[in-house]
VONU-604033 format. One line per field, with one value per residue (C-alpha): residue in one letter; x, y, z. Coordinates in nm, 4 decimals, always signed. Example, Ala and Ser with C-alpha at 12.3 -4.5 7.8 and 13.67 -1.06 7.14 Angstrom:
BEGIN
aa [a; s]
u [+1.2300; +1.3670]
v [-0.4500; -0.1060]
w [+0.7800; +0.7140]
***
This chain:
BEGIN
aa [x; x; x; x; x; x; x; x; x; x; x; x; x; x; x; x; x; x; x; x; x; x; x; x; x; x; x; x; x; x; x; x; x; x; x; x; x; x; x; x; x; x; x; x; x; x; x; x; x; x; x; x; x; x; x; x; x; x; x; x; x; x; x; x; x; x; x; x; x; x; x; x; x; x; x; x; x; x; x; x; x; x; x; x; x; x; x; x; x; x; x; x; x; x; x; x; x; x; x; x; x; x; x; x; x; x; x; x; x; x; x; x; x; x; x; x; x; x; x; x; x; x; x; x; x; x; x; x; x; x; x; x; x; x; x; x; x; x; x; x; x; x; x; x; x; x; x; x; x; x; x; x; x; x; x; x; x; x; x; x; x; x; x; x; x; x; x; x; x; x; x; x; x; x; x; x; x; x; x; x; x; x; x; x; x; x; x; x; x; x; x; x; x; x; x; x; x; x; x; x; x; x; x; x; x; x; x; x; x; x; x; x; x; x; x; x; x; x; x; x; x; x; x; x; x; x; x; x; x; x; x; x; x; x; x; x; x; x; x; x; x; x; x; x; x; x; x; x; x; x; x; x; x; x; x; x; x; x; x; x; x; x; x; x; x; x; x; x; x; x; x; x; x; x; x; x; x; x; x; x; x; x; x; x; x; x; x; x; x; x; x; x; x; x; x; x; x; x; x; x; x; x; x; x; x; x; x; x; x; x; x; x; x; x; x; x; x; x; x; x; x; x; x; x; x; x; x; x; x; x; x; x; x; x; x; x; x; x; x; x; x; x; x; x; x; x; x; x; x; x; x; x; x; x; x; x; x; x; x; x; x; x; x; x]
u [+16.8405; +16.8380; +16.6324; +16.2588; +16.2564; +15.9729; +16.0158; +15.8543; +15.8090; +15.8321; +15.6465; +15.7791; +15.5611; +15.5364; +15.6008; +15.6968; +15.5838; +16.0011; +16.0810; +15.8113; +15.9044; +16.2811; +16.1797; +16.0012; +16.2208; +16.5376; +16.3103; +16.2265; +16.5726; +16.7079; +16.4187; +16.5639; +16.9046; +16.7989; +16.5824; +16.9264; +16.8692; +16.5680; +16.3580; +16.5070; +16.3001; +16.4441; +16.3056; +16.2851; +16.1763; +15.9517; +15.9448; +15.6226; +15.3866; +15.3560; +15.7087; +15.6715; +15.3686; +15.5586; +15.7499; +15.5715; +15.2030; +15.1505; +15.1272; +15.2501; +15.4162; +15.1757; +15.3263; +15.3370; +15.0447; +15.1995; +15.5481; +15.3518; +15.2026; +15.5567; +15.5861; +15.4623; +15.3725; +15.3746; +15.4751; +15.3541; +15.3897; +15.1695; +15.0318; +14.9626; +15.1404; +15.0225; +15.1224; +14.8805; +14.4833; +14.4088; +14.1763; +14.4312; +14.7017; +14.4836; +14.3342; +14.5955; +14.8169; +14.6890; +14.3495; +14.4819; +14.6392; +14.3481; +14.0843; +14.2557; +14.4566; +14.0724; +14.2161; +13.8870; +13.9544; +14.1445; +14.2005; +14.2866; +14.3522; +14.3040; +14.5715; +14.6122; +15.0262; +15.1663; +15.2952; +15.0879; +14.7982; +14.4708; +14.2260; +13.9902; +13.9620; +13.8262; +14.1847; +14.3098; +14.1547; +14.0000; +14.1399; +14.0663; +14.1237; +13.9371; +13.9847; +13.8038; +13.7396; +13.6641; +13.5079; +13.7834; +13.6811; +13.3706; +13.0705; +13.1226; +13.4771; +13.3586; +13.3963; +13.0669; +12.9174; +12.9913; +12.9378; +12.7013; +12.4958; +12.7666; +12.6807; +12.3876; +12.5499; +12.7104; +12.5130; +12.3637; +12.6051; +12.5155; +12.6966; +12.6270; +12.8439; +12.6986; +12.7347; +12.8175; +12.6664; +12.6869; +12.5525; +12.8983; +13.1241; +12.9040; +12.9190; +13.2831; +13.3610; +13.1207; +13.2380; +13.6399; +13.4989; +13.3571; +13.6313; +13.8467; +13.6096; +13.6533; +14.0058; +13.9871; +13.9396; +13.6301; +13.4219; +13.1646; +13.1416; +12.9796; +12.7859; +12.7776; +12.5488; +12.2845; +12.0095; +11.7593; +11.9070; +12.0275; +11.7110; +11.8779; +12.2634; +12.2573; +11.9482; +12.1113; +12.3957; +12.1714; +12.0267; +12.3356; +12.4826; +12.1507; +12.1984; +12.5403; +12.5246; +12.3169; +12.6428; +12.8606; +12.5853; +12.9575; +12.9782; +12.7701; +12.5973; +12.4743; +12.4526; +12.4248; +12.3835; +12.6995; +12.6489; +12.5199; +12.8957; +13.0514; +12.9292; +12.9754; +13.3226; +13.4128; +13.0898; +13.1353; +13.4257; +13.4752; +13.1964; +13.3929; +13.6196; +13.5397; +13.3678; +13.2691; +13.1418; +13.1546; +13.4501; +13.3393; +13.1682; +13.4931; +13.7683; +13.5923; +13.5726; +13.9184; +14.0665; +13.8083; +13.9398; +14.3301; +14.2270; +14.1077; +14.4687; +14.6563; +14.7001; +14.7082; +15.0677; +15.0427; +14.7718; +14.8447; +14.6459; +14.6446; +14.5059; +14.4671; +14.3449; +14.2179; +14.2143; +14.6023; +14.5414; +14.7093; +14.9789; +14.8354; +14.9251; +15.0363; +15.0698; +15.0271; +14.6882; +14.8762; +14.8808; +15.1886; +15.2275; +15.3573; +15.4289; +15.6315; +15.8124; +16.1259; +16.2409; +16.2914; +16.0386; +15.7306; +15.6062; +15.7283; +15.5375; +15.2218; +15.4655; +15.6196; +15.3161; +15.1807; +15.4706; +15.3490; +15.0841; +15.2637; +15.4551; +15.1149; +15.0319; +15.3930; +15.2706; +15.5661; +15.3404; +15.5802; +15.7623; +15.4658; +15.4028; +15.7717; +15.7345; +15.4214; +15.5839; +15.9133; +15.6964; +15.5100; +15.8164; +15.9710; +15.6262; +15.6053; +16.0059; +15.9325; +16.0411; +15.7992; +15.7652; +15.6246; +15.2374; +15.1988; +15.3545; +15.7228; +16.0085; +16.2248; +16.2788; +16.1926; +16.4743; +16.5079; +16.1566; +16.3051; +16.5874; +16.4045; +16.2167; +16.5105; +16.6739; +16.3855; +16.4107; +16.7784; +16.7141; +16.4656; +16.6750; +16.9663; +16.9281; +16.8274]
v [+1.4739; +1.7723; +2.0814; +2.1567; +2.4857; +2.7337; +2.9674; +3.2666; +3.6010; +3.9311; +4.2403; +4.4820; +4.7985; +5.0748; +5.3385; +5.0909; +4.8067; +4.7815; +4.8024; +4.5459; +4.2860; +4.3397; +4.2801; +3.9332; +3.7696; +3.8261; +3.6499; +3.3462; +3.3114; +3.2785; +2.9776; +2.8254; +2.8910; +2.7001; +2.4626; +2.1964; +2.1747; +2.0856; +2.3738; +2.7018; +2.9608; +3.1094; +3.4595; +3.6667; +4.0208; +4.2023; +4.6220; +4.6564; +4.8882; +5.2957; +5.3823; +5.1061; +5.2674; +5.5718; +5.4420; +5.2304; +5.3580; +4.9827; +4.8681; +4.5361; +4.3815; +4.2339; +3.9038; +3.9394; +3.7018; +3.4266; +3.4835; +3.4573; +3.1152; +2.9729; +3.0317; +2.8932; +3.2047; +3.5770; +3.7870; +4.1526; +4.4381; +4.7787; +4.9752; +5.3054; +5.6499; +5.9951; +5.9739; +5.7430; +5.7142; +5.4729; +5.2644; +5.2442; +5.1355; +4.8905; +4.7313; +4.7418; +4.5607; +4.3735; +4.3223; +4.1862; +3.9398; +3.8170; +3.8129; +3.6514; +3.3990; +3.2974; +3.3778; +3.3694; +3.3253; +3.6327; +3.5336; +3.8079; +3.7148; +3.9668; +3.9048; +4.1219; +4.1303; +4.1160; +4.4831; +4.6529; +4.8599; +4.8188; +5.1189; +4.7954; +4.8047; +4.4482; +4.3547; +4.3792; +4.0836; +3.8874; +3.7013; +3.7822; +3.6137; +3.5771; +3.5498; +3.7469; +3.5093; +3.7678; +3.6896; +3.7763; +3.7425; +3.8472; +4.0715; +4.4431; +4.4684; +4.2358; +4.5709; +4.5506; +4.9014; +5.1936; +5.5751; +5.7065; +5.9883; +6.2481; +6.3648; +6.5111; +6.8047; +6.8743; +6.7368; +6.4409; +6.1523; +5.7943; +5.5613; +5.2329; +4.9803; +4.6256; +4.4056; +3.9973; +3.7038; +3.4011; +3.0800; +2.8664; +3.2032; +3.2085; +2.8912; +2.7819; +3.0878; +2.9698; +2.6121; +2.7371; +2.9036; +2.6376; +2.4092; +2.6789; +2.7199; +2.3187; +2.3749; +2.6008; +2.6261; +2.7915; +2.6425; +2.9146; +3.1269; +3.4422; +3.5693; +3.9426; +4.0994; +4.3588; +4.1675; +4.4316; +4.6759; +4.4737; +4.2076; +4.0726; +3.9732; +3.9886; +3.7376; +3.5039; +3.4995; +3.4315; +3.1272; +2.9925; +3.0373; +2.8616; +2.5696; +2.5105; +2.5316; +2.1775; +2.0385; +2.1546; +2.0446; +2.0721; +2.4361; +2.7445; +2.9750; +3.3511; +3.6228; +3.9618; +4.2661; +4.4600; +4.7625; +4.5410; +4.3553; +4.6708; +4.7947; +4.3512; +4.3953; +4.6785; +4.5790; +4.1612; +4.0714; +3.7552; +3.6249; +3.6153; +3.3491; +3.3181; +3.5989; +3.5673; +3.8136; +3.9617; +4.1324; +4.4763; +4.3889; +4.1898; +4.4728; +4.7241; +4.4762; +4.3349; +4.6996; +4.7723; +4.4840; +4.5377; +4.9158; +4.7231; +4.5168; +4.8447; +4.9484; +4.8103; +4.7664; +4.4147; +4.3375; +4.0464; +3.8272; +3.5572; +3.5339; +3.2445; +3.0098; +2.7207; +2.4704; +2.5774; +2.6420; +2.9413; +3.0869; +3.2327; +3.6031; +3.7153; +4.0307; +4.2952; +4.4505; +4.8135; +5.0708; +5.2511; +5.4879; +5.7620; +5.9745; +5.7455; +5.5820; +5.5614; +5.6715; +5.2899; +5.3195; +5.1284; +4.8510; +4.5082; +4.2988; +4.2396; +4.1153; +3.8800; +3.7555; +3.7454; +3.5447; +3.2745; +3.2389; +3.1226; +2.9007; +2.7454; +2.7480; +2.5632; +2.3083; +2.4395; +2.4699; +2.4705; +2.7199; +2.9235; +2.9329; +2.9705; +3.3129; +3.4103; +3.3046; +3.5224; +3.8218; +3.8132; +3.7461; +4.0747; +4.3124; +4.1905; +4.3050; +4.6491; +4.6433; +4.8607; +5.0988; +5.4380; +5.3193; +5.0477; +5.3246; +5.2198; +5.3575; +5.1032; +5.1290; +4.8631; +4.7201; +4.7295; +4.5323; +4.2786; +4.1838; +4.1327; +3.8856; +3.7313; +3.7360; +3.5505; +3.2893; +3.2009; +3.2262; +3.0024; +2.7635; +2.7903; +2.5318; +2.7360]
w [+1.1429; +0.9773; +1.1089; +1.0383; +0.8064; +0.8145; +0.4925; +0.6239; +0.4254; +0.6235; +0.4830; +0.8145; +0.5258; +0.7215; +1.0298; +1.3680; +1.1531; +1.0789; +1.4156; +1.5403; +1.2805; +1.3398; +1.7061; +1.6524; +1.4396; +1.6970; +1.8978; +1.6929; +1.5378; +1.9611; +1.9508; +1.6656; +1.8111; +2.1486; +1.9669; +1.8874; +1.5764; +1.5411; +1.3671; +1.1611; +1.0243; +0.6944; +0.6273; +0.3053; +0.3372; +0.0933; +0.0451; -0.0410; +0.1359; +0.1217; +0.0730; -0.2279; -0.3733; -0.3762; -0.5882; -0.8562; -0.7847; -0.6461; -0.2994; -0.3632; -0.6670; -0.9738; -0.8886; -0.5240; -0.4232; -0.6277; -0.5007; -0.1072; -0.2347; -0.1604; +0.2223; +0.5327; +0.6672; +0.6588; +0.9629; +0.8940; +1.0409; +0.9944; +0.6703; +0.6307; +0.5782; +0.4772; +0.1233; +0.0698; +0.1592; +0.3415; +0.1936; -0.0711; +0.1310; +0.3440; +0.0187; -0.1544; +0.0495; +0.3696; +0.2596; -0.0697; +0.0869; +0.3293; +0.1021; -0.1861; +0.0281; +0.2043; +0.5720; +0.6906; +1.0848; +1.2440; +1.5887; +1.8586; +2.2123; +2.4676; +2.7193; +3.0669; +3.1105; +3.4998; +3.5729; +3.2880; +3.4468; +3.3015; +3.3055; +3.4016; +3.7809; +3.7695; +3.6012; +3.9730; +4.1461; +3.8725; +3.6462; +3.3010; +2.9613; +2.6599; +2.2583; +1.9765; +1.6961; +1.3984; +1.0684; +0.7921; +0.4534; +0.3763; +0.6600; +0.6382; +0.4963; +0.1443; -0.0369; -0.2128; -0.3521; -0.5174; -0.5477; -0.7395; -0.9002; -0.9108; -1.1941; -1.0569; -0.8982; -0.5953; -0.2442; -0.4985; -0.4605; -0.3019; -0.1598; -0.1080; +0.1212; +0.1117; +0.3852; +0.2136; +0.5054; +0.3256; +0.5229; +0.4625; +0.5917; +0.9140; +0.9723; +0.9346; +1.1712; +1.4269; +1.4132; +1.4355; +1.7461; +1.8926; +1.8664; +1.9940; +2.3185; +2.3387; +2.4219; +2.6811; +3.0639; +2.9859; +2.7316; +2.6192; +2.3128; +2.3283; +1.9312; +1.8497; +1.6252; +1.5844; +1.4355; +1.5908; +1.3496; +1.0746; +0.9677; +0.7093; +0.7053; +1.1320; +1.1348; +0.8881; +1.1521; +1.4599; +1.2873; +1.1856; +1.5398; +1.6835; +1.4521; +1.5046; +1.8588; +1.8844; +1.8040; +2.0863; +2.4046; +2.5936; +2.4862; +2.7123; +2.4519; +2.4706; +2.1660; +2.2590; +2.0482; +1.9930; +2.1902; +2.4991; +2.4269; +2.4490; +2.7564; +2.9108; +2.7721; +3.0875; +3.3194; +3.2932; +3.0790; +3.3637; +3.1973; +2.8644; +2.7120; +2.3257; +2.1443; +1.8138; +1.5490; +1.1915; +1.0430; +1.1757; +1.5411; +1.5777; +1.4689; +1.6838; +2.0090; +1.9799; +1.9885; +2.2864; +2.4436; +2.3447; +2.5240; +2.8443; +2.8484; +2.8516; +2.4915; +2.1358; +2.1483; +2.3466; +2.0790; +1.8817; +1.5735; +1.3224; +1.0196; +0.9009; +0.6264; +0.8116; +0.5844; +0.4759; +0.1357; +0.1404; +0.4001; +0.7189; +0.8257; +1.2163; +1.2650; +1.5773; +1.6005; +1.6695; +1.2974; +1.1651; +1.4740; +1.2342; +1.5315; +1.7125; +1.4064; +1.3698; +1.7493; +1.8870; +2.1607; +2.0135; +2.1655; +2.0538; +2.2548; +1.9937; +1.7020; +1.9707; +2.0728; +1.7421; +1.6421; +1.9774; +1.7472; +1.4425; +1.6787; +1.7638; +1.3928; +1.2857; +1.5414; +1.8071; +2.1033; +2.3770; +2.2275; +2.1787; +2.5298; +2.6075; +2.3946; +2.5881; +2.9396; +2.8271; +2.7418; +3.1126; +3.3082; +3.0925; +3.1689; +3.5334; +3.5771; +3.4942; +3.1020; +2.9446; +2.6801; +2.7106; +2.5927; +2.9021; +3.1458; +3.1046; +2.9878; +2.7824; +2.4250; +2.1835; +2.1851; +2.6109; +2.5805; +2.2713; +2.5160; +2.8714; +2.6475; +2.4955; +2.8336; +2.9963; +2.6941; +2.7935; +3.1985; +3.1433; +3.0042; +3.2879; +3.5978; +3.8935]
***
């Protein structure tokens, strides 16, 4: 029979993005070299980010969404350098892709490793675990508005950034969170806004939420306002298990929460296009570390786990929690890089894992 084959296009773009992406694909090609034939993943790698724009004044290539059309999936790793703003390099490339491939769910677990210390003193004797489901296409980050009035003289200018809540985009995040919660041990899922504040687009979202929720009597409810979140993310975060929110609420509470695990670099996400469409994205929540890129010592662990989540996307579930069993036996044996209080390099950290993927498969 022969072997499954996921055509997967790798954009590693920029800083420790390279070093990340190099990271998780030794780590899915041992999978597929373990697997006995029976998946392969077959990569292509794409240039484009700011070292690209450099060079052609484009962050991507004119053709570049089409050429994406043709994969399963895209494994990415970070954007952003100093050569280039970074709205410009954010818009120009990830966003770009996200908005015009409709990945509408980003999904971003927040996982607390074994031997990584959390500046959570509840992390110690409680078990924690919960998922930020964020809104990805449209909310805060629809890029609607402009700048005005300049021609009025200096100190006249306005700006205007619009806000875009459509009924259908709340919904169809709030029912992907739902069935998420349905799936887990915990079946609750916890709505962020600030509908005090915000009357219109917030309010739309609380109604939505409310009406949806009559179809999931199985599912505990609660929406809180995102600075009362904020503060039940450090006080109460036991209480937690799916969180959902807009594009914004969401980005800001999944790093919060990424802090609360021990640092962005165990930070993974998907974004995906539910209805498959399009390609979905993984990529680790962590930017271009231009400070740290290009020594070996960033963390690989949230493009591993990001990659568990394409697994889970490919329909390879037991090797998705393979991958995220291999990263915790790795963490709790001391192989750590310099952010999570270790002192590994990135490739130290890449081969515990590995290591724990063959162990694993050796009879005691």
């Amino acid at each position: 029979m022969a072997p499954q084959t996921f055509k997967i296009a790798s954009i590693p773009a920029d800083g420790v993005g390279k070093e990340v992406v190099a990271a998780g694909r030794r780590v899915l090609d041992v999978l597929a070299e373990q697997s006995g034939g029976r998946f392969a993943f077959e990569w292509d790698e794409f240039p484009w980010g700011c070292g690209y724009y450099e060079q052609t004044g484009k962050m991507m290539a004119d053709d570049g969404l089409d050429t994406l059309k043709a994969f399963d999936a895209i494994y990415f790793g970070a954007v952003g350098w100093e050569n280039v703003p970074d709205h410009i390099s954010l818009w120009g490339l990830r966003l770009n892709i996200t908005q015009n491939f409709d990945q509408w769910a980003n999904v971003r677990p927040v996982k607390f490793l074994p031997g990584v210390q959390s500046p959570l003193r509840k992390a110690d004797d409680t078990e924690l675990d919960w998922v930020v489901v964020r809104e990805n296409s449209e909310g805060e980050y629809a890029g609607l508005g402009g700048r005005n009035l300049s021609g009025r003289g200096p100190g006249n200018e306005v700006a205007l950034q619009t806000a875009l809540f459509t009924e259908k985009g709340c919904e169809r995040i709030m029912r992907f969170a739902f069935d998420l919660a349905r799936t887990r041990t915990v079946k609750k899922v916890s709505s962020v806004t600030k509908s005090n504040a915000q009357q219109y687009g917030m309010v739309l979202w609380d109604e939505v939420f409310n009406r949806v929720a009559l179809d999931y009597p199985d599912v505990a409810t609660e929406s809180v306002l995102v600075d009362a979140m904020s503060a039940k993310f450090i006080l109460h975060p036991e209480d937690l298990s799916v969180v959902v929110a807009s594009n914004l609420n969401a980005d800001i509470l999944s790093d919060l929460g990424s802090a609360l695990a021990g640092s962005l670099g165990v930070a993974a996400s998907a974004n995906l296009n539910p209805e498959r469409r399009f390609p979905s994205m993984f990529e680790p929540v962590h930017g271009s570390a231009p400070d740290i890129a290009g020594q070996g010592i960033s963390n690989p662990i949230g493009a591993i786990a990001s990659a568990a989540l394409m697994l889970d996307h490919f329909g390879l579930h037991d090797e998705a929690r393979r991958v995220e069993a291999a990263i915790e036996a790795a963490t709790a044996s001391g192989a750590l890089t310099r952010d999570i209080g270790g002192s590994s390099d990135t490739d130290a950290v890449t081969e515990a894992i590995v290591h724990a993927l063959q162990t694993a498969l050796t009879p005691a």
